[in-house]
C-alpha positions in Angstrom: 76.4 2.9 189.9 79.6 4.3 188.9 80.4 1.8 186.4 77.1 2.7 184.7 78.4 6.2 184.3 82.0 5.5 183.4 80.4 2.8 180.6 77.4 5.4 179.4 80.6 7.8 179.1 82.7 5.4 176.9 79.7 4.8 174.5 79.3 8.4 174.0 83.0 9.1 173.3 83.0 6.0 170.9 80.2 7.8 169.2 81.5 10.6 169.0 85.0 9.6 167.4 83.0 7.5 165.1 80.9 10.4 163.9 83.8 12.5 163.8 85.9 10.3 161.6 83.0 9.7 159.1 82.3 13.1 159.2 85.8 13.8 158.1 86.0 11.4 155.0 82.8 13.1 153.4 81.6 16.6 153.0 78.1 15.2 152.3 78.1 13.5 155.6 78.9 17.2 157.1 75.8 18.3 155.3 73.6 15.3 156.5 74.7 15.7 159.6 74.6 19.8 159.9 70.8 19.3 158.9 70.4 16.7 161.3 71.9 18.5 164.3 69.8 21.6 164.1 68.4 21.2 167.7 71.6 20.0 169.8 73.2 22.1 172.3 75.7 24.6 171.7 78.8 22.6 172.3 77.8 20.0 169.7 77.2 22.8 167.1 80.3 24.6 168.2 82.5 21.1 167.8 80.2 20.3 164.1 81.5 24.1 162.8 85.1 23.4 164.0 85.2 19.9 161.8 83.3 21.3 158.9 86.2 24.0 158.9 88.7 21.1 159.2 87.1 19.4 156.4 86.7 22.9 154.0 90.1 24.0 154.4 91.8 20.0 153.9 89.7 20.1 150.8 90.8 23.6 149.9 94.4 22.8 150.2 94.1 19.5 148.0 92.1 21.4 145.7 95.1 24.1 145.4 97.9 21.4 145.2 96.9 19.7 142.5 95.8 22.8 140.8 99.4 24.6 141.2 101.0 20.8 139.4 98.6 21.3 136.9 99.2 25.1 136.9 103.3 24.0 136.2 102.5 21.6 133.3 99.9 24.0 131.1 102.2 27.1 131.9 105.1 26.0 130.8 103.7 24.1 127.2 101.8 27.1 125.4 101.7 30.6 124.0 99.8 32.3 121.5 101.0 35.0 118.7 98.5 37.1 116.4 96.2 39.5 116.4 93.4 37.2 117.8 93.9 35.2 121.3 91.9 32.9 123.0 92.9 33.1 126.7 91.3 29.7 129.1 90.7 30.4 133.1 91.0 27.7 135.1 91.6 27.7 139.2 94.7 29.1 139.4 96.3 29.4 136.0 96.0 30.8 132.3 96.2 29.2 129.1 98.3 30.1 127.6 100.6 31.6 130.0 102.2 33.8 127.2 101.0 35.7 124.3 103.5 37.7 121.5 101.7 40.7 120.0 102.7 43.1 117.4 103.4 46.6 118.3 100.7 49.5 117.7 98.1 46.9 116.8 94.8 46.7 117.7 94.5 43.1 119.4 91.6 40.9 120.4 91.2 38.5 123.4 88.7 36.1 124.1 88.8 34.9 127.9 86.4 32.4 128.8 86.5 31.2 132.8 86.9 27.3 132.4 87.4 27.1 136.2 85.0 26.2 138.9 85.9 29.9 140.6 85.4 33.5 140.0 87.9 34.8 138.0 89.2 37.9 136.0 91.7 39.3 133.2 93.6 42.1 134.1 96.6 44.0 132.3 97.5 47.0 134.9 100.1 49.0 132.2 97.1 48.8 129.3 94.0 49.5 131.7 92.5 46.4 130.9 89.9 44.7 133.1 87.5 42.3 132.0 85.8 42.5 135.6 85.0 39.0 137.7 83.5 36.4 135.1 81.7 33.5 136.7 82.5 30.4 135.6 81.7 29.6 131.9 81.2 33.0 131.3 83.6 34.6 128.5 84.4 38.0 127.5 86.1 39.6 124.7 88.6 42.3 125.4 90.0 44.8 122.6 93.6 46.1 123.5 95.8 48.9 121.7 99.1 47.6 122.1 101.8 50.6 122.6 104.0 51.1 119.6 107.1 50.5 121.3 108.3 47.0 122.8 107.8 45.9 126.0 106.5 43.1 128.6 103.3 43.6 130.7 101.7 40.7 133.4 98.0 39.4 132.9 96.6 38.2 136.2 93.6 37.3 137.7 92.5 39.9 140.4 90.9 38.0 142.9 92.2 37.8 146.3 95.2 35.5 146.6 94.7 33.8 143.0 97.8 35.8 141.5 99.8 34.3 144.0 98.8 30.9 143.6 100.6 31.3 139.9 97.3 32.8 137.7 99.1 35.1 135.9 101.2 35.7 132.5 102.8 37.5 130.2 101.9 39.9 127.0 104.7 40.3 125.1 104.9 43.4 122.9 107.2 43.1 120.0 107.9 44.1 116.1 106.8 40.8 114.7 
């Protein structure tokens, strides 16, 4: 009788790692498996929530890696000068990263979120805020640039997405 038990147990732990380790490789296996799951006891949904978090923050941090390369190969490659701009959102980084306007001019930008995340334009020393802009939405922003020089950051206000690198730099000169 106890090898029964110890053999039932063994099957159910084999079970379990092999449901865990698919689950792991495939968010859509989380999903089937979430839907599937509904009536189980509490442990199995309290272990389901803990490798769905697992899965959702391994993802995240992939996600933010390859972003922040990306972020250090489109960053450093453009800028923009005129009294026009076009300014691209993308998870975690601005293209271009630095636009030259003149001084006392009346400038316009056009910022369009290309990214798969909420994002925004801000410019704190102008008072300019183009509010959260879902992705593929656009808005165009008139600015007053002072009339002396100077260097102000654009960055996206969203919790934690300036300090994953999405910000840049107006530069304010006689041109």
């Amino acid at each position: 009788m106890g090898k029964v038990i110890w053999t039932v147990i063994i099957i159910v732990l084999i079970g379990f790692g092999v449901w865990y380790f698919v689950g792991t490789t495939s968010q859509n296996a989380n999903e089937n498996a979430a839907a599937t799951n509904t009536t189980t006891t509490a442990n199995t949904n309290a272990q389901q929530f803990l490798t769905t978090n697992k899965n959702e923050n391994a993802n995240q941090n992939v996600n933010q890696n390859a972003n922040l390369n990306a972020n250090a190969n489109t960053n450093a490659a453009t800028s923009q000068t005129g009294p026009d701009y076009s300014v691209s959102m993308t998870d975690y980084a601005f293209t271009p990263a630095t636009i030259t306007a003149d001084l006392g001019k009346t400038v316009t930008v056009k910022v369009t979120n290309n990214g798969g995340l909420t994002h925004s334009f801000v410019i704190n020393g102008l008072s300019v805020n183009s509010g959260l802009l879902a992705p593929g939405q656009s808005k165009t922003i008139s600015i007053t640039t002072p009339s002396s020089a100077g260097t102000f950051e654009y960055f996206c206000s969203v919790s934690g997405h300036k300090d994953l690198g999405m910000k840049g730099t107006l530069t304010v000169q006689q041109l």
